[in-house]
C-alpha positions as CSV (number, residue, x, y, z in Angstrom):
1,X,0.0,0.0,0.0
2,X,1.1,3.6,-0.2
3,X,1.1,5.7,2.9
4,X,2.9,8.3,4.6
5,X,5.2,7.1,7.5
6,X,7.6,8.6,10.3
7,X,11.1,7.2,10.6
8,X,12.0,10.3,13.1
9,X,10.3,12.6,15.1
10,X,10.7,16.2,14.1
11,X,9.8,18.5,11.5
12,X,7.8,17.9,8.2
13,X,10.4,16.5,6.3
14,X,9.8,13.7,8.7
15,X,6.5,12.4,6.9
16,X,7.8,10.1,4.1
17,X,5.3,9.0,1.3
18,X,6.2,5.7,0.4
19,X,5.5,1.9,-0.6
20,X,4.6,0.7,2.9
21,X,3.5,-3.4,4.2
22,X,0.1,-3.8,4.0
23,X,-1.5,-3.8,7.6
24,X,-1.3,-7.3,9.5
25,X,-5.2,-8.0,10.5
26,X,-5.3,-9.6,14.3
27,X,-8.8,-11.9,15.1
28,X,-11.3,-9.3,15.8
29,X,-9.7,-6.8,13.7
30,X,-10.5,-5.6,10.4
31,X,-9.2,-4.1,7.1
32,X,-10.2,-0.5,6.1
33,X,-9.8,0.7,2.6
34,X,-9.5,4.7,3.4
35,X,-11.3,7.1,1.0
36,X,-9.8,10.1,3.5
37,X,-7.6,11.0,6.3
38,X,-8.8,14.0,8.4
39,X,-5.8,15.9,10.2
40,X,-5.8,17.0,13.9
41,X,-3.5,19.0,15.9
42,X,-2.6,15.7,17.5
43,X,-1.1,14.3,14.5
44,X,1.3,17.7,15.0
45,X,2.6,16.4,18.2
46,X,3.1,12.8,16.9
47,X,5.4,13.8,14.7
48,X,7.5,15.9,17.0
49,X,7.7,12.8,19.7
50,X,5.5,13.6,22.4
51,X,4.0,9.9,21.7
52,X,7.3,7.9,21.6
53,X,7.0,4.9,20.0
54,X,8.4,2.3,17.7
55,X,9.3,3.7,14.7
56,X,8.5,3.4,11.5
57,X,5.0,4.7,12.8
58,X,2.0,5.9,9.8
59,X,0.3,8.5,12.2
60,X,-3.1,10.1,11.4
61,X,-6.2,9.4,14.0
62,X,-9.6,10.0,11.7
63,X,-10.4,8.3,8.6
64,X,-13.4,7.1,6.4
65,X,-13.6,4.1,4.1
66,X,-15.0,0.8,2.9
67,X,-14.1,-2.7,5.0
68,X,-13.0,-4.9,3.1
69,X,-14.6,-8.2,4.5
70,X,-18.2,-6.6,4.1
71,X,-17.9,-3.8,1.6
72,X,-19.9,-1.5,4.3
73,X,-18.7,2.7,4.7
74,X,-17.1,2.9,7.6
75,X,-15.9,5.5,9.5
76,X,-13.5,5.0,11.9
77,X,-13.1,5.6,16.2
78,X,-9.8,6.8,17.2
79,X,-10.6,5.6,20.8
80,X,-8.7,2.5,21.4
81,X,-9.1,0.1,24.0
82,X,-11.5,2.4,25.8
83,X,-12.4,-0.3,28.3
84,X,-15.5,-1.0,30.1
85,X,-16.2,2.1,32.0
86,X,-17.8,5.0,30.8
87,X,-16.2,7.6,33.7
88,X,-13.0,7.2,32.1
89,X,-10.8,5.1,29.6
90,X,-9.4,2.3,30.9
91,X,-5.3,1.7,31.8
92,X,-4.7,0.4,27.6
93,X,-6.8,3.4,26.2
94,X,-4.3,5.0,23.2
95,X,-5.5,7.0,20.0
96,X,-5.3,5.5,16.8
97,X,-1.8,7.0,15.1
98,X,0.0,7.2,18.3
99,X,1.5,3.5,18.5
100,X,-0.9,1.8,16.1
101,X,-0.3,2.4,12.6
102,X,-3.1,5.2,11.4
103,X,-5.1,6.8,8.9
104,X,-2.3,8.2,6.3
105,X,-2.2,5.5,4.1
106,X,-4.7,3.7,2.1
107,X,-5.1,0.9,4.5
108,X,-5.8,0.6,8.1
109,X,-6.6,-2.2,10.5
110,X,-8.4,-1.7,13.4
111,X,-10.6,-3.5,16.2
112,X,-14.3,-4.2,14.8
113,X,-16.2,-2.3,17.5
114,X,-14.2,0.8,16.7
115,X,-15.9,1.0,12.9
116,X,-19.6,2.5,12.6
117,X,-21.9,3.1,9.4
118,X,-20.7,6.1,7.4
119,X,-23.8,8.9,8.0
120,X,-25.0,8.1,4.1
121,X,-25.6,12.4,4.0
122,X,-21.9,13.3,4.2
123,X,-19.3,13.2,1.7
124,X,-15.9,11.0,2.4
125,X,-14.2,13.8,3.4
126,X,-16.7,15.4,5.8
127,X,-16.9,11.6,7.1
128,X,-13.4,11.4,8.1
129,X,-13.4,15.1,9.4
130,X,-16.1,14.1,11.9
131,X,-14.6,11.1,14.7
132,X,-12.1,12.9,16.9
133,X,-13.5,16.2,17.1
134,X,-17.1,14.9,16.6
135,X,-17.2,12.5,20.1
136,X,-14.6,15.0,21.8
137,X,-17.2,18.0,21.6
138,X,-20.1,15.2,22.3
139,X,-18.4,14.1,25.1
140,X,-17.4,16.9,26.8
141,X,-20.7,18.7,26.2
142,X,-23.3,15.7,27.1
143,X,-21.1,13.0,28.6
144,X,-19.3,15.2,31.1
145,X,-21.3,18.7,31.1
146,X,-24.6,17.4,31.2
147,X,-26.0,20.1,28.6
148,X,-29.6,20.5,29.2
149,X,-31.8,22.3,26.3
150,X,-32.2,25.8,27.7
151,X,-28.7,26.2,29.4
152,X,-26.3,29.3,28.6
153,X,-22.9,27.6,27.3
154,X,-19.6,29.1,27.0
155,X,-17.2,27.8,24.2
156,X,-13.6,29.4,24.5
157,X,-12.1,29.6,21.2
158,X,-14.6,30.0,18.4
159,X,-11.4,29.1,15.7
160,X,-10.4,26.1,16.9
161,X,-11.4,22.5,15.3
162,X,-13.6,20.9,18.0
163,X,-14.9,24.0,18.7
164,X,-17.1,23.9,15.4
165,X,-18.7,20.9,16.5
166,X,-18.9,22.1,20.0
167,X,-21.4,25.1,18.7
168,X,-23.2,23.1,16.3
169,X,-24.2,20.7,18.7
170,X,-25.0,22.7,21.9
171,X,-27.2,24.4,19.2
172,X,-29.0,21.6,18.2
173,X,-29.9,20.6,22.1
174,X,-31.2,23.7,22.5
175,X,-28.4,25.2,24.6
176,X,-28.1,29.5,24.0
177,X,-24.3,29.7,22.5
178,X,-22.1,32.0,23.2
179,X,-18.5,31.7,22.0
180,X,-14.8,33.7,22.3
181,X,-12.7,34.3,19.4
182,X,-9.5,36.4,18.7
183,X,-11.5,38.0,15.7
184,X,-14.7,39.4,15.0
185,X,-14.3,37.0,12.0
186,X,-14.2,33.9,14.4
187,X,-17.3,35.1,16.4
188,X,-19.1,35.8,12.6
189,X,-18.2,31.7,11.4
190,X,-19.9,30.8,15.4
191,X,-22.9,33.0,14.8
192,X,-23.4,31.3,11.4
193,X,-23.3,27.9,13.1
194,X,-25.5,28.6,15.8
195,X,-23.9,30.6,18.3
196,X,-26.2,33.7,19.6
197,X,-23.1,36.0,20.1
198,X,-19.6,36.3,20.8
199,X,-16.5,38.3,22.8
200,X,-12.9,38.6,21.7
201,X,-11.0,37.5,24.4
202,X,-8.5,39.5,23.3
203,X,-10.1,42.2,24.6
204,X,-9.4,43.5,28.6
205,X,-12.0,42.5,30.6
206,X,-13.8,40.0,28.4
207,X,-14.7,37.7,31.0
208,X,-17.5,40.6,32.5
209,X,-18.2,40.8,28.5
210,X,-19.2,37.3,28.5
211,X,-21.4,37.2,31.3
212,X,-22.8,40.4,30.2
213,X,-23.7,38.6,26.9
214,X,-25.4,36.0,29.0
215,X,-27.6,38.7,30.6
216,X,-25.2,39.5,33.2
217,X,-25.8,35.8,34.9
218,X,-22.9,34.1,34.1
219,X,-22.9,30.6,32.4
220,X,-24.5,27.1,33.0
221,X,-21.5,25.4,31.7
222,X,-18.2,26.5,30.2
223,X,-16.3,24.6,27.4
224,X,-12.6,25.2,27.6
225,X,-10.8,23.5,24.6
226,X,-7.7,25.7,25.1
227,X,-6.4,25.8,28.7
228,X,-7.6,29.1,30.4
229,X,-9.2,27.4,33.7
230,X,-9.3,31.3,36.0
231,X,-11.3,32.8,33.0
232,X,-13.6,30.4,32.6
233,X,-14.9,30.1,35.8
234,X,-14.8,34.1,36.1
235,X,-18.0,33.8,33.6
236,X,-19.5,30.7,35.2
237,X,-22.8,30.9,37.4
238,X,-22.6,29.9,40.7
239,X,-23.2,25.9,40.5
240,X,-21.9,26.0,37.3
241,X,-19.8,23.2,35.2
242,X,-16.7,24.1,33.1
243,X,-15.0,20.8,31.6
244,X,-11.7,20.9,30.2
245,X,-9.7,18.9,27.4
246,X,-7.4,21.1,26.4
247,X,-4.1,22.5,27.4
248,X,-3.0,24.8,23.9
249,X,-3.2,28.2,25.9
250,X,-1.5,27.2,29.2
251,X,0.1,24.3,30.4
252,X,-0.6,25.2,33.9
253,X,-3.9,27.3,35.8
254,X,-3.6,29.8,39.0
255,X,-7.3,29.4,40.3
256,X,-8.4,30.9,43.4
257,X,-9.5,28.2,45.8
258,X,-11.7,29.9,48.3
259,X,-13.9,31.6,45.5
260,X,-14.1,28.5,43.5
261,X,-15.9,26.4,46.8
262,X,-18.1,29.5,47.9
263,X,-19.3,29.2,44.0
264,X,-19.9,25.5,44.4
265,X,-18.2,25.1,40.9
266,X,-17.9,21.7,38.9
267,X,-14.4,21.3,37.4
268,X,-14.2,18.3,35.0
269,X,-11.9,16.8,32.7
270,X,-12.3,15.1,29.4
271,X,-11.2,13.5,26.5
272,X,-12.0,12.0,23.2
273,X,-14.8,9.0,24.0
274,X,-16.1,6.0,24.2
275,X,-17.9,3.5,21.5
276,X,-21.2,4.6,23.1
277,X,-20.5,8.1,23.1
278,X,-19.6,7.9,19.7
279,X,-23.0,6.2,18.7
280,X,-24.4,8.9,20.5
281,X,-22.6,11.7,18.6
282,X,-23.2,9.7,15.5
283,X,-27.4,9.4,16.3
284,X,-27.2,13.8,17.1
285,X,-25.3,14.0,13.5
286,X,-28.5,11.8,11.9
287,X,-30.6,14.6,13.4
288,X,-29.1,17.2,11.8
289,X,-29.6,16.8,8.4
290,X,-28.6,20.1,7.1
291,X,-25.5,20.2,9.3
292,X,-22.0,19.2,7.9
293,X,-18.4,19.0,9.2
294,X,-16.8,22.1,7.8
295,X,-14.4,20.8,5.2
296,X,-11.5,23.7,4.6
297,X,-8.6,21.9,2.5
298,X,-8.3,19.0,0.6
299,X,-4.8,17.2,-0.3
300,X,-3.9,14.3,-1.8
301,X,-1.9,11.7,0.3
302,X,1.5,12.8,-1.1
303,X,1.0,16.3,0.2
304,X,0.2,15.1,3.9
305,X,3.5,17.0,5.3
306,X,1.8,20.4,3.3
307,X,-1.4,19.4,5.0
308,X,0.2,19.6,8.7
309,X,2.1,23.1,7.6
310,X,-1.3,24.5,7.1
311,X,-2.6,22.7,10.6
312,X,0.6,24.7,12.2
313,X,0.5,27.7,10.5
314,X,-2.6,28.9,11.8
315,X,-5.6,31.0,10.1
316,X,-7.0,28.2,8.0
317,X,-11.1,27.3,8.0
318,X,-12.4,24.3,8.7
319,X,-10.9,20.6,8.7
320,X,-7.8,19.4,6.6
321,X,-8.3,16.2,4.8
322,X,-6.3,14.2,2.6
323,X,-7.6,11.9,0.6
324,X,-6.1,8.1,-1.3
325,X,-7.8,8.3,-4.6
C-alpha cells in the first residue's frame, strides 16, 4: 500500500510518502480501505515525539472508508481500548496513530467495535473530518457537562477545530451559545453555526463581556478546549460546570480556591470518548440533516506534510483532509 510514514520525530520533512506493508489484520480486527484521512493537531505532536513509540510509525487518527470483509462505509473511532467504564478510559486506552499504525495511508486495520456506518448524507471527506473532534465536543458537552436544552454555554475559542462541532451541537440541544474568538471573523463563522453571540478574548476584561452577553448571569456550563481554567470560571454561574480537554493556551492554571468552593463550581476533565458516546454523537449527526463537518482543505496523500504546515501555521477554515484516490 502507499502511505505516509515517520522514521524520526521532528519537522515535516519527517512524513515520508512511500510503498509501505500492507496492515497485519489480528482476530477481531479488520481491514479498512480509506477514501480520506482527516488531520488533527494531534497528529502535530506525533510527529514531534511527544508519543514515543516504535518507529517506523503511519500517524493520522480519523479516517473514512470501505471494510474490506463486508464492503460496508465505515468510519472510523480513534478511541482505542476504551475499556469498560464510561467515567474514564481504561489503563490500555491509546489513539489510533499514536503506537498503532493510522489513517495516512490507504489501509488501516483496526478493532471491529471501533468501525460505525458512514452517516450516508456526508461526503468521504466530511466523514473522516467528523470522529475525533465529533465525540470530543459530544463528550465533553453531554457525557461530562450534562447540557440541558435551555442552558447558557460558554465555548472558548470559536477558531479552533472541535470547537465547530462544540457550537453546532450545543445548538442543536437547545443550549443559547455564546462563544470567544481572537477575531470578529471567528465570532461571525460561530454566529453562522449557531452561536447567539460572541466576545474577543483578546479584549481587557472579556470575562465581565461574557457574562454580560449571557444577561449578566454568568454561564451554566463552560467549554474550555484551550487551557484558560481562571477565566472560565470568572464567567461561570454559581453551581456551574466548566470541563476541560485542552491545554494549547497554558500548560498550567492559578485558580483561586476559596472563591471556587463558595461558587460550588464543577471542574471536569475530558477527552476523546467512548464507542457509546460515539454512537451517541453519530445518532445527534442523523438529526441534523442540514449540518455538515466544515471541510477547509483537501490534499492528496502525497501532500500530507503540506497538509500539517497548514494545521501549524494557523488562520485556516475548517478541517484538513487528505484523501487516497
Amino acid at each position: 500500500m502507499q502511505a505516509v510514514r515517520l522514521h524520526g520525530y521532528g519537522g515535516l520533512d519527517e512524513l515520508v510518502f512511500e510503498e509501505a506493508p500492507d496492515p497485519v489484520v489480528p482476530d477481531g480486527w479488520v481491514l479498512v480501505e480509506l477514501r480520506a484521512a482527516a488531520l488533527n493537531w494531534h497528529d502535530c505532536l506525533v510527529r514531534q515525539g511527544r508519543y514515543p513509540a516504535p518507529l517506523p510509525l503511519v500517524p493520522g487518527a480519523d479516517g473514512a472508508g470501505v471494510r474490506r470483509d463486508t464492503g460496508e462505509e465505515v468510519v472510523i473511532l480513534p478511541s482505542l481500548w476504551w475499556g469498560d467504564g464510561q467515567e474514564a478510559p481504561g489503563t490500555r486506552f491509546e489513539i489510533l496513530g499514536d503506537r498503532v499504525d493510522g489513517t495516512y495511508a490507504e489501509l488501516v486495520a483496526v478493532p471491529e467495535e471501533n468501525v460505525f456506518p458512514k452517516p450516508r448524507a456526508l461526503s468521504w471527506a466530511e466523514a473522516a473530518a467528523l470522529p475525533l473532534a465529533g465525540v470530543t465536543a459530544h463528550r465533553a458537552l453531554f457525557g461530562r457537562g450534562g447540557l440541558r436544552a435551555g442552558e447558557r454555554v460558554l465555548i472558548l475559542g470559536a477558531g479552533g477545530g472541535v470547537a465547530t462541532f462544540l457550537v453546532a451541537f450545543a445548538d442543536r440541544a437547545g443550549a443559547r451559545v455564546t462563544v470567544t474568538s481572537s477575531s470578529q471573523a471567528g465570532i461571525d463563522q460561530a454566529v453562522a453555526l449557531g452561536a447567539a453571540g460572541g466576545v474577543l478574548y483578546t479584549d481587557e476584561g472579556w470575562p465581565q463581556a461574557a457574562r454580560d452577553e449571557a444577561g449578566g448571569e454568568g454561564f451554566d456550563l463552560v467549554v474550555d478546549p484551550v487551557g484558560a481554567w481562571a477565566d472560565g470560571i470568572a464567567t461561570l454561574r454559581p453551581g456551574g460546570r466548566l470541563v476541560s480537554f485542552g491545554a494549547n493556551a497554558a500548560e498550567h492554571a492559578d485558580v483561586s480556591i476559596r472563591p471556587f468552593y463558595f461558587g460550588q463550581y464543577s471542574l471536569l476533565g475530558t477527552t476523546m470518548g467512548s464507542p457509546r458516546d460515539f454512537r451517541a454523537m453519530l445518532g445527534l449527526v442523523d438529526r441534523m440533516p442540514g449540518w455538515r463537518p466544515v471541510v477547509g482543505t483537501e490534499l492528496p496523500l502525497d501532500r500530507a506534510a503540506d497538509a500539517q504546515a497548514l494545521l501549524e501555521g494557523g488562520g485556516h477554515r475548517g478541517k484538513v483532509v487528505l484523501t487516497t484516490g
